[in-house]
C-alpha positions in Angstrom: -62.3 -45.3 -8.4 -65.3 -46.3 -6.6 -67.9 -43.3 -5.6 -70.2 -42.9 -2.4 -73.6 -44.0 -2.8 -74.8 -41.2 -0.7 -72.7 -38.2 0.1 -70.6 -38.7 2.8 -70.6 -35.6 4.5 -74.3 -36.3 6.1 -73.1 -39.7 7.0 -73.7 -39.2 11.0 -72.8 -42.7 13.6 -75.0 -43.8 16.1 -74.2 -44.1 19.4 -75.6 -46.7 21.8 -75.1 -48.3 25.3 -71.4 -47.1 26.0 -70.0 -47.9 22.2 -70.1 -46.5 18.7 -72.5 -48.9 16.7 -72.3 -48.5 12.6 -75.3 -50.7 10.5 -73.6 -53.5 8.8 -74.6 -52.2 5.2 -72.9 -49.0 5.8 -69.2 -49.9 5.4 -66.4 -46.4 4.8 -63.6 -47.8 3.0 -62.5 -44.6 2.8 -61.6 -41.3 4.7 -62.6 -38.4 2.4 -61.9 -34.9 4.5 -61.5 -33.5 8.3 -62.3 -36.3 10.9 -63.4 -39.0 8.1 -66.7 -39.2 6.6 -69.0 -38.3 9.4 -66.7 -35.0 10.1 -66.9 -36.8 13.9 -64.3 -38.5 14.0 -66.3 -42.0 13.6 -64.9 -45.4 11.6 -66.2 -48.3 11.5 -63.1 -50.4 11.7 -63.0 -53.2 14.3 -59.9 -54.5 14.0 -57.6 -51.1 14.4 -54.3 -51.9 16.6 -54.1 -50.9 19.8 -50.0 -50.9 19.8 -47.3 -49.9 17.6 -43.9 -48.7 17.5 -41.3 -49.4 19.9 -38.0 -50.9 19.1 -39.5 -53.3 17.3 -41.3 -50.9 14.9 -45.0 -53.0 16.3 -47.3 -52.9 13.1 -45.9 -49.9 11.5 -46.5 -51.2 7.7 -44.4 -48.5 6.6 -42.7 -44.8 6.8 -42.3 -42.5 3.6 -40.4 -39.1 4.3 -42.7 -36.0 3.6 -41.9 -33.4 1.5 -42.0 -30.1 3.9 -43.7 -29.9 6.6 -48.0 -28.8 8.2 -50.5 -29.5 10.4 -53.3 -30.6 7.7 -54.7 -34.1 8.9 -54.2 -37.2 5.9 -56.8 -38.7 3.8 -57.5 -41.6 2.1 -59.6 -42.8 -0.9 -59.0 -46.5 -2.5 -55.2 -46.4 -2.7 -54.0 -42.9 -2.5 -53.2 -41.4 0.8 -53.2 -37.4 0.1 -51.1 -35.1 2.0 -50.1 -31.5 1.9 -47.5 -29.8 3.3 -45.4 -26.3 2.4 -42.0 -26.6 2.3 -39.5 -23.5 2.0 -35.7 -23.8 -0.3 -32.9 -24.7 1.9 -31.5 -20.9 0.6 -34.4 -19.2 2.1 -33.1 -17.4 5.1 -35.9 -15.5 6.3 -39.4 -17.4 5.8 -41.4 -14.4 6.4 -40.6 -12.7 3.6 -41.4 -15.5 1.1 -44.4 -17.7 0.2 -42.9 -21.5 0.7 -43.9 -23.9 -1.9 -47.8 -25.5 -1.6 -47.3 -29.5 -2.1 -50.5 -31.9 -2.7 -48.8 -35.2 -2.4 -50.6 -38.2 -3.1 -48.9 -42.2 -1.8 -49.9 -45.4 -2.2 -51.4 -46.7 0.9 -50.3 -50.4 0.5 -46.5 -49.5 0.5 -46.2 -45.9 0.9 -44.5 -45.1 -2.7 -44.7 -41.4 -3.3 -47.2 -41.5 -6.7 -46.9 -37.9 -7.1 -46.3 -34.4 -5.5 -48.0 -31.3 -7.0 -47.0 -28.1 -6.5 -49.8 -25.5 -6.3 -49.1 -21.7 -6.7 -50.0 -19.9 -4.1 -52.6 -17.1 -3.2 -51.7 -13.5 -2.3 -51.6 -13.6 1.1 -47.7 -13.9 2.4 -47.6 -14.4 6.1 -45.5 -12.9 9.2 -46.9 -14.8 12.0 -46.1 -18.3 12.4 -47.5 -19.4 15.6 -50.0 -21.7 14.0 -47.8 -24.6 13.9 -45.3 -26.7 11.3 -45.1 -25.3 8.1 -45.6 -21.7 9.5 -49.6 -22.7 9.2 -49.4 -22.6 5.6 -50.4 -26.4 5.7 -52.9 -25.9 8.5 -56.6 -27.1 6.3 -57.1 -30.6 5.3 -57.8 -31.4 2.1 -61.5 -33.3 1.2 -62.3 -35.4 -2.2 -65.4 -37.2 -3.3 -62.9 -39.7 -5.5 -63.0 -37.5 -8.3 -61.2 -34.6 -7.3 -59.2 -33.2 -4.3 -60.0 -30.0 -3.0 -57.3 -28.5 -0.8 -56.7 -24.7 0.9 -53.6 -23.4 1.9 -53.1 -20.4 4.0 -51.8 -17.8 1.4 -55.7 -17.6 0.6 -56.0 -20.3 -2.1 -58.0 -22.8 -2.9 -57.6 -25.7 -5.3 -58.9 -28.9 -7.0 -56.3 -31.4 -8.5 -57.4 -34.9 -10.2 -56.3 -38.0 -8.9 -53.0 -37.9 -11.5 -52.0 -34.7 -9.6 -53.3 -32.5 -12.1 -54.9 -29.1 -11.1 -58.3 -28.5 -12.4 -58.9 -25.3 -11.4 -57.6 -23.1 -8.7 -59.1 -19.6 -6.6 -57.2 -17.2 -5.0 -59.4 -16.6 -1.6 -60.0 -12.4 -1.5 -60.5 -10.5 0.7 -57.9 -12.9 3.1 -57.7 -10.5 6.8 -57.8 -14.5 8.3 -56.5 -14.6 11.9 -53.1 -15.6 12.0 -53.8 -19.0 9.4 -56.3 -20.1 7.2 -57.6 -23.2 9.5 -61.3 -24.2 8.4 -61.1 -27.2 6.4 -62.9 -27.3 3.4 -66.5 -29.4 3.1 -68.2 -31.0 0.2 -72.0 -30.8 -0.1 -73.9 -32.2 -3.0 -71.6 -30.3 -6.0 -70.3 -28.0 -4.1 -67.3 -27.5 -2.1 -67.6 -25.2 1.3 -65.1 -22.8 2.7 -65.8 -21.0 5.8 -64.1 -17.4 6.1 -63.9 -16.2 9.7 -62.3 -12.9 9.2 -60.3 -11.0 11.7 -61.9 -8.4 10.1 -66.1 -9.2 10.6 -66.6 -6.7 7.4 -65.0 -9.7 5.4 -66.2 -12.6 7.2 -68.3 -15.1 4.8 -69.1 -18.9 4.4 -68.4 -19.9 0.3 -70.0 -22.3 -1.5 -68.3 -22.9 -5.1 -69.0 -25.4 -7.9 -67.0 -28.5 -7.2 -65.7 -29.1 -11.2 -64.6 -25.6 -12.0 -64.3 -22.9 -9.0 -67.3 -20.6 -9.5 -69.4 -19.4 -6.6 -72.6 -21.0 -6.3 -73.9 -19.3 -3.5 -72.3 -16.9 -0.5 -73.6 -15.4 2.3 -71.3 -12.9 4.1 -71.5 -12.5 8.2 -70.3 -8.5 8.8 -70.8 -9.5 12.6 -68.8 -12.7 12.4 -65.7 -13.0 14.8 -62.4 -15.1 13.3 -62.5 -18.8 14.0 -60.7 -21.5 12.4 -63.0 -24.9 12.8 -64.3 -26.5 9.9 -68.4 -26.5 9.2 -69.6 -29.8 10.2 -72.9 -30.8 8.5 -75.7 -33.0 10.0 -79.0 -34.9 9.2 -81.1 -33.4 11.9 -84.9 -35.0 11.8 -84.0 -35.7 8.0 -83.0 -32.4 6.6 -79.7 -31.2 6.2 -77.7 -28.6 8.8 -74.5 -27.1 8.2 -72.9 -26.2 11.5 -70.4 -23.4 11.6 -68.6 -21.8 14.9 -66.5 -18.6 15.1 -67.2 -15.6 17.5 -62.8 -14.3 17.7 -62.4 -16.1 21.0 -65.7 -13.9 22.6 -68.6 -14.5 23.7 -71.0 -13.8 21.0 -75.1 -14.0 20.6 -74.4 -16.3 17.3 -71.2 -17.9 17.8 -72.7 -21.4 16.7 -74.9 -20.7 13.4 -77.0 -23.5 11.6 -77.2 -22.7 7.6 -78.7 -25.2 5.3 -75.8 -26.3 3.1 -77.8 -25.7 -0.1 -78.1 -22.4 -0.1 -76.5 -20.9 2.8 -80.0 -20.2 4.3 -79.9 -19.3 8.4 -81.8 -21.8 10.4 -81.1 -21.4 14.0 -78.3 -19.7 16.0 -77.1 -20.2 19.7 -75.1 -17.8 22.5 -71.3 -19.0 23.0 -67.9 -18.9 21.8 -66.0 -20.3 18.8 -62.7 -20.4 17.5 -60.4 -23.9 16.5 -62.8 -26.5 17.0 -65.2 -28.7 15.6 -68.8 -29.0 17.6 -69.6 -32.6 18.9 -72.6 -34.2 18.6 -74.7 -37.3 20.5 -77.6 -37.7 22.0 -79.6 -35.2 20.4 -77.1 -32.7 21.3 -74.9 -30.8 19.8 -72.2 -29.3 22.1 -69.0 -26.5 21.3 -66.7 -24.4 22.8 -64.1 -22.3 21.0 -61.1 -24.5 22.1 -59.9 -21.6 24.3 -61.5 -22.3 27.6 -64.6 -20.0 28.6 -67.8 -21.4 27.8 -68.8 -25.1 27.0 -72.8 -25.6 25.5 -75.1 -28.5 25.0 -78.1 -27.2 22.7 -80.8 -29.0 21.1 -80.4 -28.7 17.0 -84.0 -28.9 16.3 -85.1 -25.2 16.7 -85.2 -22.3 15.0 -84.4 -18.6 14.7 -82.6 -17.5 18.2 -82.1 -20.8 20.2 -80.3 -19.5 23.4 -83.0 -19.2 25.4 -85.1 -21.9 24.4 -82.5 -25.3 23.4 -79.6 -24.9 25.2 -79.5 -27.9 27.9 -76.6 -27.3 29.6 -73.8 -25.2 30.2 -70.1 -25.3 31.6 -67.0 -23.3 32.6 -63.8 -24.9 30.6 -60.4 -24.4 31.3 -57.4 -25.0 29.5 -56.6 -24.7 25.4 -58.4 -27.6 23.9 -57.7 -27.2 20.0 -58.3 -30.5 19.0 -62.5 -31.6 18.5 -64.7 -32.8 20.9 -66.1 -36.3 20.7 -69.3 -38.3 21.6 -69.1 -42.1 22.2 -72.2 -43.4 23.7 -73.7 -41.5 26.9 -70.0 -39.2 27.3 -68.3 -36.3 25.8 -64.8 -37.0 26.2 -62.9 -33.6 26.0 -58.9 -33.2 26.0 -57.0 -30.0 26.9 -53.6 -29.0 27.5 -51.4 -30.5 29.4 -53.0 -33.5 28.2 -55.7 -33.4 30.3 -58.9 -35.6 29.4 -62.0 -34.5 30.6 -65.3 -36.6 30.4 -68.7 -35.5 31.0 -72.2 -37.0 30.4 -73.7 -35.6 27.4 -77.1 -35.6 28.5 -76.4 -33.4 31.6 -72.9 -31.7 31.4 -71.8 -33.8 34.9 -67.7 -34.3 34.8 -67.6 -37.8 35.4 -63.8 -37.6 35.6 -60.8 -35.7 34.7 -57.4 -38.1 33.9 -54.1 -36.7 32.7 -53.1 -38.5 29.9 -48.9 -37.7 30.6 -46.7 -36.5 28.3 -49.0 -36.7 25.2 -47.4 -35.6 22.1 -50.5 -33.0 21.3 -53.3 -31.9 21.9 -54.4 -30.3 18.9 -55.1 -33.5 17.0 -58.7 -34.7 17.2 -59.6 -38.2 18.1 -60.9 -41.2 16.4 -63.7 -43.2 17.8 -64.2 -47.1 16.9 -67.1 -48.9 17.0 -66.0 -51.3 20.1 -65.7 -47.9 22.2 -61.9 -47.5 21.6 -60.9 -43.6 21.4 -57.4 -43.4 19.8 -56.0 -39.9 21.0 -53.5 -40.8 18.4 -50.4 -38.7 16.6 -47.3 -40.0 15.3 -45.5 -38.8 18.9 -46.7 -39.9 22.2 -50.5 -41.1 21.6 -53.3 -43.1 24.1 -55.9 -45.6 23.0 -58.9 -45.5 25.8 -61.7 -47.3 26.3 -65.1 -44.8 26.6 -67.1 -45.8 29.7 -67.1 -44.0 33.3 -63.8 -44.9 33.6 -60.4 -43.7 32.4 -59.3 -46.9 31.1 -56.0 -46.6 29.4 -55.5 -49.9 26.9 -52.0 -48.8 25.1 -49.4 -45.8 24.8 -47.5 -46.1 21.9 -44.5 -43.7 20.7 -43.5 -43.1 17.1 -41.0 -40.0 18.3 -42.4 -37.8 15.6 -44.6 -35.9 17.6 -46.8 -33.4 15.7 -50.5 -32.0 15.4 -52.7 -34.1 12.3 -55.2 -36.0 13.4 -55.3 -39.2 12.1 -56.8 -40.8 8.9 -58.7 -44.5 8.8 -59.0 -47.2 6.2 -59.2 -50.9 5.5 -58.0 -51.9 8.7 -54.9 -49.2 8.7 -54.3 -45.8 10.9 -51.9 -43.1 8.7 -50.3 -40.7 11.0 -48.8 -37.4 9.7 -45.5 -36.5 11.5 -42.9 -33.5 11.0 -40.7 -35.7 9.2 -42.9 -38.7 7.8 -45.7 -40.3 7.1 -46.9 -43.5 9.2 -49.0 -46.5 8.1 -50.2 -48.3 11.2 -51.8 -51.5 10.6 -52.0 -55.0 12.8 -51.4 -57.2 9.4 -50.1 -56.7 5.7 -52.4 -56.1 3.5 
């Protein structure tokens, strides 16, 4: 299978005069982890629909049933289209007092044939509290390859690597687990490593883990004792050439560190910043980077270029959020666009913090999954339920609404030409032409 030239995970779009522009030379055929190969939510594909579904079933390619159900966004490399899900017996009668089967399945993206489905055994943890979505949250991470092997965590405190014949590799139980209700960070790749954040609900446990992508071992750790839970995955950026790995978690408080900068080599600090963190992703454009903690409270704009305590000396703006926002912010040229429950989308320069407007999206399936951005300017605020496709610019400009009735929370993947939407009952290839 064809490799990256350069490691996708520092990959970063550029944004300019009101649209996403990508250089021609760099093309991503693929869609390797969380929110595609930038980790913000960037493709480079032109020619995405703007429609589908309907009675007509508009430019859906094809549906495969999935085996169990979760919330863990798809991803693609080549030909395989990688899913996991946990799925309980039919004879289980109370889930909470057994682990439900981990699946890794893996589909062929030009028909949707099921190539395989691996079952992984699970870690120690066995959950009570199910309020992190389908699958009881056991299926809440997305998985991340580098077209070599898939790296996947599931929320009994595991974490895996299978090859691309569904083999495992290797495989980690995750200890100590005191997570907060899931295990939601996505793993990250860096160089030949693969990076796990641990928020704790316990700080005395909370750590970011770097281990050795081909057999497991810890390369490097470095433990936070102060750390609040949070469940957003570390996104890592080139920031005046040299590498930053973001990671946000403060337990849903206000904390002097909730947004930490570590270089992804060694787990080094760098720079830290006053806020809150929990579910989601930072954003970042125009020299900015800007988080919240997806619970309402505090939104903040702060320069990445500093070092050592940055609160009082980078942040550009700040504002008062309201609303649950679990799904990632997103830049596209001058705006932030922002969406919160009840499907309410909130833009705001990026340079300034200014709400430029707030539009209600209605009857949106979710608003946990995190958007795509094209490089025409097209946001797709898509899910395989109710989803919008928007043009960024001052304006709310709605171009379609589209309905697959399987309304769930995965954000979607993107590949040669093609959208694959992960519902609670099936998987969705959305695509304007067979290819």
């Amino acid at each position: 299978m064809t490799k990256y030239r350069k490691n996708p995970s520092v990959l970063v779009g550029i944004v300019l005069a009101g649209m996403l522009v990508v250089p021609q030379a760099r093309v991503w055929a693929n869609w390797p982890g969380f929110r595609g190969p930038t980790g913000l939510g960037y493709t480079t594909e032109e020619n995405l629909p703007l429609t589908w579904g309907g009675p007509a079933k508009e430019n859906v390619r094809w549906v495969s049933p999935l085996i169990g159900q979760g919330h863990a966004s798809p991803i693609v490399w080549d030909q395989a289209v990688i899913v996991c899900t946990v799925n309980w017996l039919a004879d289980v009668q109370d889930r909470k007092t057994v682990i439900p089967g981990h699946h890794v399945a893996c589909y062929r993206t030009s028909e949707g044939r099921l190539l395989w489905d691996t079952v992984v055994p699970p870690g120690p943890w066995l959950r009570t509290d199910f309020r992190s979505g389908p699958g009881g949250g056991y299926a809440a991470a997305t998985p991340v390859t580098d077209g070599k092997l898939i790296y996947c965590a599931f929320a009994s405190s595991v974490l895996a690597a299978l090859d691309f014949q569904g083999k495992i590799v290797w495989r980690k139980p995750i200890v100590p687990y005191s997570f907060d209700v899931t295990l939601g960070s996505s793993p990250v790749l860096y160089g030949d490593t693969v990076i796990l954040l641990c928020a704790m609900a316990k700080k005395e446990d909370s750590r970011v883990v770097a281990f050795d992508k081909t057999n497991g071992e810890v390369r490097w750790e470095r433990k936070f004792p102060q750390m609040g839970f949070g469940h957003s995955t570390p996104l890592i950026l080139q920031i005046g050439g040299k590498p930053q790995m973001l990671i946000l978690a403060s337990g849903m408080e206000e904390a002097g560190d909730a947004l930490q900068s570590l270089d992804p080599a060694d787990g080094k600090l760098l720079w830290w910043c006053r806020g809150e963190g929990d579910a989601s992703m930072p954003a970042y454009g125009q020299g900015l980077v800007y988080f919240d903690d997806g619970r309402g409270g505090t939104g903040v704009a702060v320069d990445p270029t500093g070092s050592g305590d940055v609160s009082g000396t980078h942040v550009r703006w700040t504002t008062t959020q309201r609303g649950e926002a679990l799904s990632s912010p997103t830049v596209v040229g001058p705006y932030l666009y922002r969406l919160r429950t009840p499907g309410i989308l909130q833009c705001r320069e990026m340079a300034t913090g200014k709400e430029v407007y707030s539009q209600r999206l209605p009857d949106i399936s979710t608003a946990w999954a995190s958007p795509i951005a094209d490089p025409k300017g097209r946001i797709f605020f898509a899910n395989a339920g109710k989803s919008y496709v928007i043009q960024a610019g001052p304006k709310c400009q709605v171009l379609a609404v589209n309905d697959l009735g399987d309304g769930s929370h995965p954000s979607p993947a993107v590949a040669n030409g093609r959208l694959f939407l992960v519902g609670m009952k099936n998987i969705y290839c959305i695509g304007a032409e067979p290819r």
